[in-house]
C-alpha positions as a Markdown table, in Angstrom:
| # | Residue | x | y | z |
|---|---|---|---|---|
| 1 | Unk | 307.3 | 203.8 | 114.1 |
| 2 | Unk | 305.0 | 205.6 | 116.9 |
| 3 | Unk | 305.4 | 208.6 | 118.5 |
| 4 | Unk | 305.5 | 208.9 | 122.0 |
| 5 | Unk | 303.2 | 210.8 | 124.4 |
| 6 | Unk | 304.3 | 214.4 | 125.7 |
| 7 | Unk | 304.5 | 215.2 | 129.5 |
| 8 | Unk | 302.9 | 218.5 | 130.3 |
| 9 | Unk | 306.1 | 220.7 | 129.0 |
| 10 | Unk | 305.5 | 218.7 | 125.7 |
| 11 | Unk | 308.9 | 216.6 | 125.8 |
| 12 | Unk | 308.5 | 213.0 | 124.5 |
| 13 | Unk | 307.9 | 210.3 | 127.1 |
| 14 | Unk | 307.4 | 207.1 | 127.3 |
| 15 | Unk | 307.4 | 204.7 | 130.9 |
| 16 | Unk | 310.2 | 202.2 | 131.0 |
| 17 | Unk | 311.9 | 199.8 | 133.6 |
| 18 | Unk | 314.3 | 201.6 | 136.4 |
| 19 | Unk | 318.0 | 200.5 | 135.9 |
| 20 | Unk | 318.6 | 199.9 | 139.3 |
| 21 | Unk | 316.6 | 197.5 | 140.2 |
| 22 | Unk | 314.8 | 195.9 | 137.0 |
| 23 | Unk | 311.1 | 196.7 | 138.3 |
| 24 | Unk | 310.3 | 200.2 | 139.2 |
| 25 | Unk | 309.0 | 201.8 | 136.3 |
| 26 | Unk | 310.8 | 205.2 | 135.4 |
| 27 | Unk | 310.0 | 207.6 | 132.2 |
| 28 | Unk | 312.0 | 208.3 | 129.4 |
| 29 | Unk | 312.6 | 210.8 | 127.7 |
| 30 | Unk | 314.8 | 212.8 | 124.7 |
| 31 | Unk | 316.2 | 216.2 | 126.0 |
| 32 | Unk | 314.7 | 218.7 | 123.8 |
| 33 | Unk | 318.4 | 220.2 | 123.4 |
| 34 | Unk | 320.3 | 217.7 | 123.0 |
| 35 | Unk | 318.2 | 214.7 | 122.0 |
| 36 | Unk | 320.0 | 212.9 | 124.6 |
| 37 | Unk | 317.4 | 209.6 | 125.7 |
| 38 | Unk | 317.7 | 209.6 | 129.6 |
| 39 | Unk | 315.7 | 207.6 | 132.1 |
| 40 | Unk | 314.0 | 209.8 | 135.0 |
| 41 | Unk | 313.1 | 208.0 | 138.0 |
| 42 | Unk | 312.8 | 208.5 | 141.8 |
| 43 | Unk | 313.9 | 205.5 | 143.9 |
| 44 | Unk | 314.3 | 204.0 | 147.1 |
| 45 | Unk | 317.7 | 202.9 | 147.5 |
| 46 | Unk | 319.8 | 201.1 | 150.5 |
| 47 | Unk | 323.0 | 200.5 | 152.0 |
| 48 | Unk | 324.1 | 197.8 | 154.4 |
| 49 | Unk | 327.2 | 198.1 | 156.5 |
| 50 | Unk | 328.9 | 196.1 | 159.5 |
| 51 | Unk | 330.0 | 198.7 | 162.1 |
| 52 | Unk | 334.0 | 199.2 | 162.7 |
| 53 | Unk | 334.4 | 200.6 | 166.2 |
| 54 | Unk | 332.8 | 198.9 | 168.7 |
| 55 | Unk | 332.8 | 199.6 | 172.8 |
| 56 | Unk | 331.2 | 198.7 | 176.1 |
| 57 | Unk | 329.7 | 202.2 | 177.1 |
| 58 | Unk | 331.2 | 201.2 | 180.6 |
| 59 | Unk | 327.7 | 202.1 | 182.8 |
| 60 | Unk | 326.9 | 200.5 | 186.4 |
| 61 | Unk | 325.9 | 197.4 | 184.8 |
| 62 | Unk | 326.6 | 194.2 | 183.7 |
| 63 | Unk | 330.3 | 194.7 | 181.3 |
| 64 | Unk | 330.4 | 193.2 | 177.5 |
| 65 | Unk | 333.2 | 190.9 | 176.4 |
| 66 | Unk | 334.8 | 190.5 | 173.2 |
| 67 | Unk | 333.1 | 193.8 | 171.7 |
| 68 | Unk | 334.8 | 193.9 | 168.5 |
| 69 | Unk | 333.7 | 190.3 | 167.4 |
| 70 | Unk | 330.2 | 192.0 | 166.2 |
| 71 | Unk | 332.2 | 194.1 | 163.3 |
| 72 | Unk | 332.2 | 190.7 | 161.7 |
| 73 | Unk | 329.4 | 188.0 | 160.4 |
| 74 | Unk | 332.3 | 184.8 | 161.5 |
| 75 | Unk | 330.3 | 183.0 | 164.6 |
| 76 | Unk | 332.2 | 184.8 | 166.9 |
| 77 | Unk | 330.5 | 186.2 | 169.4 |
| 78 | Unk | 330.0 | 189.5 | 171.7 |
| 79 | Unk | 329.2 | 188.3 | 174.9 |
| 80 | Unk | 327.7 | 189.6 | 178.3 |
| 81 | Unk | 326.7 | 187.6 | 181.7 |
| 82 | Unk | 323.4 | 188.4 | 183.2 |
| 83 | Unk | 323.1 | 187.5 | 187.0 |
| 84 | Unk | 319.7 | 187.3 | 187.7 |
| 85 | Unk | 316.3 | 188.1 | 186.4 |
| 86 | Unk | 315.8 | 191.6 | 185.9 |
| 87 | Unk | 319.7 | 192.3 | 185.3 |
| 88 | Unk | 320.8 | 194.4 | 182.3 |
| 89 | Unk | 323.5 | 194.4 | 180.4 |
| 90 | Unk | 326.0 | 198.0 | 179.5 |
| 91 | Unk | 325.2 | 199.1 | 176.0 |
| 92 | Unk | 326.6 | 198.0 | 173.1 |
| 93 | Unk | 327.7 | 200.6 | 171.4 |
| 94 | Unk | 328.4 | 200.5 | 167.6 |
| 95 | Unk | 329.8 | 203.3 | 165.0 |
| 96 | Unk | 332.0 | 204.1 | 162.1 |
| 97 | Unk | 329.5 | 202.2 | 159.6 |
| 98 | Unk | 331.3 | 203.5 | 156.7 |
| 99 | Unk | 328.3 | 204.6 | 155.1 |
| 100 | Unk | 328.7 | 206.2 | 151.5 |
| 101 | Unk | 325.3 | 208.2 | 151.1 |
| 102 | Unk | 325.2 | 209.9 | 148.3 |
| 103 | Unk | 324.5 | 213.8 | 148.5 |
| 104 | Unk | 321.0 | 215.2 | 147.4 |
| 105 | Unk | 319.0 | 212.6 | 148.7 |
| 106 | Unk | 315.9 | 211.8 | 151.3 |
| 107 | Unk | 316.8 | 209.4 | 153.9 |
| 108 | Unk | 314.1 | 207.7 | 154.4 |
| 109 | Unk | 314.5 | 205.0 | 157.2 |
| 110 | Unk | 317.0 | 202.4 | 159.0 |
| 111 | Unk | 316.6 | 199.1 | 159.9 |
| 112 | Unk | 319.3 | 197.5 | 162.8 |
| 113 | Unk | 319.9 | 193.8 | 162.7 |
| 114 | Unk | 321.7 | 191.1 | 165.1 |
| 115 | Unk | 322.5 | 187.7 | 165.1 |
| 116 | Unk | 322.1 | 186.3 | 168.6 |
| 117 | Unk | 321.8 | 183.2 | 170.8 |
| 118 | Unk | 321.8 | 182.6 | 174.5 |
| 119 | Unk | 323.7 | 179.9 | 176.7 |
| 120 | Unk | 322.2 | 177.1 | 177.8 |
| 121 | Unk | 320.4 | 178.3 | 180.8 |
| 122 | Unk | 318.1 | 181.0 | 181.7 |
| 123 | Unk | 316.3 | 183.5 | 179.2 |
| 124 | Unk | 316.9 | 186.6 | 177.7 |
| 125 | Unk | 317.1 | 189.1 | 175.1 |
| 126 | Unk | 317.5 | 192.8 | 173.6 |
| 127 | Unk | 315.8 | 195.3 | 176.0 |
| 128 | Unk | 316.2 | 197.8 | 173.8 |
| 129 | Unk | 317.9 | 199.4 | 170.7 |
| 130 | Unk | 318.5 | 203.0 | 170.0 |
| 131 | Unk | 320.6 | 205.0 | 167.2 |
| 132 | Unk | 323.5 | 207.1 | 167.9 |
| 133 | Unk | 323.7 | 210.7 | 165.8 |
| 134 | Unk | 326.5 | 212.6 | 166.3 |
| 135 | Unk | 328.1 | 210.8 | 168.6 |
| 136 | Unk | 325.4 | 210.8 | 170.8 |
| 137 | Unk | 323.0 | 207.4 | 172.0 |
| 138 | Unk | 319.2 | 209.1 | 171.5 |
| 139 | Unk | 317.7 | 208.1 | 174.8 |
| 140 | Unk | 314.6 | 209.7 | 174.6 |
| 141 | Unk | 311.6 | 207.2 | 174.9 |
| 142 | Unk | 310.5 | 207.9 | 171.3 |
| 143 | Unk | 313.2 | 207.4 | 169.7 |
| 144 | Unk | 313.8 | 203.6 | 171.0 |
| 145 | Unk | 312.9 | 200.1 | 169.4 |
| 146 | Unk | 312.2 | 198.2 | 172.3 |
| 147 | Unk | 312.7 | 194.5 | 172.1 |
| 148 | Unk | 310.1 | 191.4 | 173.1 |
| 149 | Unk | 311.3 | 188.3 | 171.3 |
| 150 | Unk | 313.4 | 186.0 | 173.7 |
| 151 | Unk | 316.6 | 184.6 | 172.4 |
| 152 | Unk | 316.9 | 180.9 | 171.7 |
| 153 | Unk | 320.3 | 178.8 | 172.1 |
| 154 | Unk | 320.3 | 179.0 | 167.8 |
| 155 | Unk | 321.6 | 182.1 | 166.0 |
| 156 | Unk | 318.6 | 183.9 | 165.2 |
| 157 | Unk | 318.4 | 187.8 | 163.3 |
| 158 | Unk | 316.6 | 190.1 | 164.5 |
| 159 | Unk | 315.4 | 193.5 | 163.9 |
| 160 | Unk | 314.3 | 196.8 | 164.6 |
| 161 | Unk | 313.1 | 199.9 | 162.8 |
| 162 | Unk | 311.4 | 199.7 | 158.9 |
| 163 | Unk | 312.5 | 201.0 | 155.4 |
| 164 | Unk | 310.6 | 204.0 | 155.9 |
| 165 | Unk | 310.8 | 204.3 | 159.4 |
| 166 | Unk | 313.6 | 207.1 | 160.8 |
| 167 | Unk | 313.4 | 206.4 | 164.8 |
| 168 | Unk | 311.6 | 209.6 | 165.5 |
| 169 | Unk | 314.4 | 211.9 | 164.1 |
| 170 | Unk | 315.8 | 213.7 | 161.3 |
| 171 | Unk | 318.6 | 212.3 | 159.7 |
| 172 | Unk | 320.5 | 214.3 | 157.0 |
| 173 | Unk | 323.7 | 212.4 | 154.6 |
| 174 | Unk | 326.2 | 214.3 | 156.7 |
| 175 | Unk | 324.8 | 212.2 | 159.7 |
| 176 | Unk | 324.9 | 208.9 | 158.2 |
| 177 | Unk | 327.7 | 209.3 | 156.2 |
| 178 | Unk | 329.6 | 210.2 | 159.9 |
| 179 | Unk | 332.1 | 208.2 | 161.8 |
| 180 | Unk | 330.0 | 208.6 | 165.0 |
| 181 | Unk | 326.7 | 207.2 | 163.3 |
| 182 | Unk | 325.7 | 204.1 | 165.1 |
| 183 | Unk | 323.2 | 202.0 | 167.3 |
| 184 | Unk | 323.1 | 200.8 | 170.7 |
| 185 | Unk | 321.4 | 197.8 | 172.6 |
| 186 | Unk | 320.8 | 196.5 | 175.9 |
| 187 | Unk | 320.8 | 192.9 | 176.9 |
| 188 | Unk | 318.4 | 191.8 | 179.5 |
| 189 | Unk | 317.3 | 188.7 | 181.6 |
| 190 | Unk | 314.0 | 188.0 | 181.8 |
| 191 | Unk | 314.5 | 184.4 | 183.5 |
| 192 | Unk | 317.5 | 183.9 | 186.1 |
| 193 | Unk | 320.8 | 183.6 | 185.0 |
| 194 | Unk | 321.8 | 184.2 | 181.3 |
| 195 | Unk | 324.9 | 184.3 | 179.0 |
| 196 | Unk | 323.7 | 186.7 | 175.8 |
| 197 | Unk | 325.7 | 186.1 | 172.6 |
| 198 | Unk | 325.8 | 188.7 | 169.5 |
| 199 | Unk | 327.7 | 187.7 | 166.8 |
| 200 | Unk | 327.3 | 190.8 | 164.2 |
| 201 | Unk | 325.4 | 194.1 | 163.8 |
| 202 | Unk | 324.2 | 195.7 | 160.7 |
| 203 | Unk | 322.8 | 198.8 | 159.9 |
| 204 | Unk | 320.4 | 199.3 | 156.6 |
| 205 | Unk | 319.6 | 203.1 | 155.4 |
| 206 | Unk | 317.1 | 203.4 | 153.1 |
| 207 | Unk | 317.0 | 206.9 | 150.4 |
| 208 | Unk | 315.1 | 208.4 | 147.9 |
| 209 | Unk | 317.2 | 210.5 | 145.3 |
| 210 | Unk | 314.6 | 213.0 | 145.3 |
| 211 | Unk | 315.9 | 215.6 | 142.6 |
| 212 | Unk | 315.6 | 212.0 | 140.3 |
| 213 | Unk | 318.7 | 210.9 | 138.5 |
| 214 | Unk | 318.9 | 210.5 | 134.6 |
| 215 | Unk | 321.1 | 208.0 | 132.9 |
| 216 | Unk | 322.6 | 208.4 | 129.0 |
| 217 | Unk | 321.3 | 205.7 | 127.1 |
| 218 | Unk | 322.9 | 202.9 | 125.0 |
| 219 | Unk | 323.5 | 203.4 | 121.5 |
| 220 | Unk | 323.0 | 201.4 | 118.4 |
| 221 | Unk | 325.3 | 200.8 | 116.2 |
| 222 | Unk | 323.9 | 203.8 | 113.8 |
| 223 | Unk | 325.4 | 205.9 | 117.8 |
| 224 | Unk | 321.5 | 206.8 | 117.9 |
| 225 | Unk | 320.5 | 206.6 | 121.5 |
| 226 | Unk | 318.4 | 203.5 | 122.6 |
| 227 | Unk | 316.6 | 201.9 | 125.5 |
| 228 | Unk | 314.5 | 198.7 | 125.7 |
| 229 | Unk | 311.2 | 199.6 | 126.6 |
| 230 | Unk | 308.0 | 197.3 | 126.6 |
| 231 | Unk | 306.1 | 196.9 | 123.4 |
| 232 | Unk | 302.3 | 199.2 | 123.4 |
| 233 | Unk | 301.0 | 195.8 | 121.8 |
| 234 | Unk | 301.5 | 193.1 | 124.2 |
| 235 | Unk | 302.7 | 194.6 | 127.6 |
| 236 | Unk | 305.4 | 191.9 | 127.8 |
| 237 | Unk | 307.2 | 192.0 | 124.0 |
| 238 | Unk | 310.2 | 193.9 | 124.8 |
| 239 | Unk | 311.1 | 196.8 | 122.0 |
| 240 | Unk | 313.9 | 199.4 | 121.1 |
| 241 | Unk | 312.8 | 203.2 | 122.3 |
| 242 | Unk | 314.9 | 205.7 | 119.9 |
| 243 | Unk | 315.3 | 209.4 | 120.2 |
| 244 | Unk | 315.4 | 210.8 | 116.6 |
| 245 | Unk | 318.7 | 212.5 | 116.4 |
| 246 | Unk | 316.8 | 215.2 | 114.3 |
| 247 | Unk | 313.4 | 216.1 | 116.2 |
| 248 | Unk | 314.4 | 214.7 | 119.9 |
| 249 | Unk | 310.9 | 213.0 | 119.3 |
| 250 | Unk | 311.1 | 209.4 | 121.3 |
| 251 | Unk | 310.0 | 206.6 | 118.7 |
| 252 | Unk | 309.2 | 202.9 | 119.3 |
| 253 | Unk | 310.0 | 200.8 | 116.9 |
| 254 | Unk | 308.1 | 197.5 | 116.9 |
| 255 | Unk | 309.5 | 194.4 | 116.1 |
């Protein structure tokens, strides 16, 4: 067997593959105390939610129908008439994702989606899309993902925001995490007459744990702790990492 390298506090290391999802590469290491082998890794992680309240935010323009067919992905559809070019539709407001953020993390961006089509005449699309934080729809300029693409009489998804992209704001878990956490759009016609057609909305946050998590390994059979780490040799030959149950020091035993 091999020892492992030492970080700078001289516990045993070694880099392994992240658990969550199979390609980030994480460090391991043995406790010093407790010769525990645990894998130490910061990651970007997501969660992807349909929205369960849905309302017209009944403005001076043109009125949704059938709001609450956007909590589900079923081809049923959220609908809105648009008169004449230039009209706008009411927003379309969404909320009560259900999010389940985990505490101590880094939010580190959101990503709306929506599934939409027109009728058979006139053209249109999404003006614009904008988040909703404590209830609130954030308005400001900077803080809005305005929209270009023109809808097509297919389903299409579309998108705004990025993975590491928060909308000009600061988002904390509390926010997420909160009933009233949402988005908004606005429907527009950019070519006469137009029948708008959303069948679901999704939200994606992205987070970073950024205090790292650590994970007990497996054990053998012998209850030494064990992970599969990738063999010195090769680069590819996957090998058992040990922790020896006496020194702490990580070994890699090569097949």
């Amino acid at each position: 067997m091999a020892e492992a390298k030492r970080d700078n506090n001289q516990v045993t290391t070694i880099t392994g593959t992240s658990s969550d999802d199979g390609v980030t590469p994480v460090v391991v290491l043995a406790d010093p105390t407790t010769h525990e082998l645990i894998a130490k890794g910061e990651s970007t992680r997501n969660e992807v939610n349909l929205p369960q309240t849905v309302a017209d935010n009944a403005d001076i323009y043109a009125i949704w129908s059938d709001v609450n067919n956007v909590k589900i992905d079923d081809s049923n559809y959220a609908s809105v008439s648009l008169a004449a070019t230039g009209n706008q539709s009411n927003g379309l407001l969404c909320t009560n994702f259900g999010f389940s953020i985990p505490t101590d993390v880094t939010i580190e961006g959101i990503i709306a989606s929506y599934e939409a089509k027109k009728g058979a005449l006139g053209a249109g699309r999404v003006s614009f899309l904008g988040l909703i934080k404590g209830g609130v729809f954030q308005d400001d300029l900077a803080k809005l993902k305005f929209q270009s693409e023109a809808f097509t009489t297919s389903d299409v998804v579309y998108t705004a925001g990025a993975m590491d992209n928060l909308w000009a704001n600061t988002w904390t878990v509390d926010d997420i995490n909160a009933n009233n956490f949402g988005v908004g759009l606005v429907a527009l016609s950019s070519s006469d007459a137009v029948d708008i057609n959303i069948n679901y909305v999704t939200l994606t946050v992205y987070y970073s744990d950024s205090t790292f998590s650590y994970d007990t390994a497996d054990r053998d059979e012998n209850g030494v702790p064990v992970a599969m780490g990738v063999s010195s040799a090769d680069g590819v030959t996957p090998v058992p990492i040990y922790a020896d149950p006496v020194t702490g020091s990580i070994l890699i035993k090569s097949l």
